[in-house]
N, C-alpha and C positions, 0 to 999 in steps of 0.2 A: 729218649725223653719226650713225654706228652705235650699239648698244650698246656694242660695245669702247672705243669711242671715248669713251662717256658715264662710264667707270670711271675710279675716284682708281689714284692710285699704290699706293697701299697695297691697294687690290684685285689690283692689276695684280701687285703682289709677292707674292703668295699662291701667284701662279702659277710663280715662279721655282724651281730645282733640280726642276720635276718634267718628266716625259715628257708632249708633248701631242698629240694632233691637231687641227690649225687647217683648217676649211673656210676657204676665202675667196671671191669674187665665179668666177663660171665654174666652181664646183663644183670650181674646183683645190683638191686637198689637200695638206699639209703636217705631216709629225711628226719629231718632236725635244724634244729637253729644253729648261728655258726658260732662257738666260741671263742676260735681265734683256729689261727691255719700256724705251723710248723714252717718258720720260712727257710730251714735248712733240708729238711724232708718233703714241702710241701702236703705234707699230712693236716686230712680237716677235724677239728676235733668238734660233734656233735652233740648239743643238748636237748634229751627229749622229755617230755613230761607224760608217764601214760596216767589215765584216771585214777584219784586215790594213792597215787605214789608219791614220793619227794623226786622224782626224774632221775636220769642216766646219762651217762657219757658212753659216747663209742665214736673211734677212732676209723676214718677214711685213711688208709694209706696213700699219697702223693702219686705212687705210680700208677696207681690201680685206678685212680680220676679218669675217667673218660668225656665226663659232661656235668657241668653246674649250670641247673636252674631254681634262679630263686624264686620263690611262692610265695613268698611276703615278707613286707616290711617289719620291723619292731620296732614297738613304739616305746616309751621310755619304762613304762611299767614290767616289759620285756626286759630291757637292756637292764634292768637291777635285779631282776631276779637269774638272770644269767650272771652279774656280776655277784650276788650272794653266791652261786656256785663254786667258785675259788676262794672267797674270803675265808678266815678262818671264823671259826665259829666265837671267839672270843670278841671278835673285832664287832659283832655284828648287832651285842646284846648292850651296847652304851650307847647311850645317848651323846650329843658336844655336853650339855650340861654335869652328865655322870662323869666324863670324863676329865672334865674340871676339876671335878669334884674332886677325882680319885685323884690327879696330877697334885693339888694341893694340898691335900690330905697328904700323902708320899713327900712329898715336898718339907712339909711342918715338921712332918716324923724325922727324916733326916736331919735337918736345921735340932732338932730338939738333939740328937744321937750325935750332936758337935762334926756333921760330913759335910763337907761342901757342896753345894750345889745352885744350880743357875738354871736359867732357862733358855731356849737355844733357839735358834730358827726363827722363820716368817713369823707365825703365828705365834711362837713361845710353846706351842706342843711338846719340846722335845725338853726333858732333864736331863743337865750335865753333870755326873757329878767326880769333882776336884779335876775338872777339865779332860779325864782321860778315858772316863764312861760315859754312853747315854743311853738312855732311856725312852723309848718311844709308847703313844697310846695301846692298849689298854692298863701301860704300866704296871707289867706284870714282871718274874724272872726271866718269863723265855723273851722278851724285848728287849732286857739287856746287850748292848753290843760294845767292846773293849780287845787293845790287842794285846791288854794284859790281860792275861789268863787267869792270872791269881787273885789283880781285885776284882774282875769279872766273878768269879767265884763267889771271892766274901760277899760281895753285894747281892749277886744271886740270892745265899743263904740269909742273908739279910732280910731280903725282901720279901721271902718267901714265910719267915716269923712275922713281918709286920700283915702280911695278908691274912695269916692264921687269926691272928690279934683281931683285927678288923671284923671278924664271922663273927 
């Protein structure tokens, strides 16, 4: 086991949103910003942006770490554009106010179609509907979550007509 390898998670997160260069085993080098590290493999997973591209992931295996040095800091305009990396890309195209919008919208339609439904959580983001589904932002089908299978389903195809509807 390496150094790298001998480091908690919390060291390892230190190193995230920054620019690094990773020596590893055969003097291969490696630089990118850190995504996040692999706290069971300690594997780094690397984000690079070359000119003209939308950027790349490439994975540093944990064993193969010989040496981390960071080269700079990220500043916040970094740390979002590295977090658009993971989001999905549904998440990324609403606005708070679009997504009011659409939560309400969905909301009304249901209330009209005689289903029950509430609103859940902190902020009220989340529809419940007849207490045994919910529904999280962008309030689409694939956000549906239920551990009935079956009204998971119907609502899926529900919601999936009501969105057709809406275009």
């Amino acid at each position: 086991m390496n150094d790298w390898q001998r480091k908690s998670p919390l060291d390892w997160e230190t190193y995230v949103n920054k620019l690094v260069k990773v020596v590893a085993v055969e003097k291969h080098e490696y630089e990118g910003w850190v995504l996040t590290v692999d706290p069971v493999s300690a594997t780094i997973v690397l984000a690079t942006f070359p000119e003209n591209e939308k950027g790349s992931i490439s994975f540093v295996m944990g064993h193969a770490v010989q040496e981390v040095e960071v080269l700079q800091e990220g500043d916040s305009d970094m740390e979002q554009r590295l977090a658009r990396i993971l989001a999905p890309e549904e998440s990324q195209a609403y606005s708070a106010e679009e997504l009011e919008r659409r939560k309400n919208a969905l909301k009304t339609w249901l209330e009209t179609n005689h289903i029950p439904v509430g609103e859940q959580g902190e902020l009220g983001r989340t529809l419940s509907v007849a207490g045994v589904l919910s529904i999280e932002p962008p309030y689409g089908p694939e956000q549906c979550s239920s551990t009935n299978e079956i009204i998971l389903a119907r609502v899926q195809g529900l919601l999936q007509g009501f969105l057709q509807q809406q275009r």
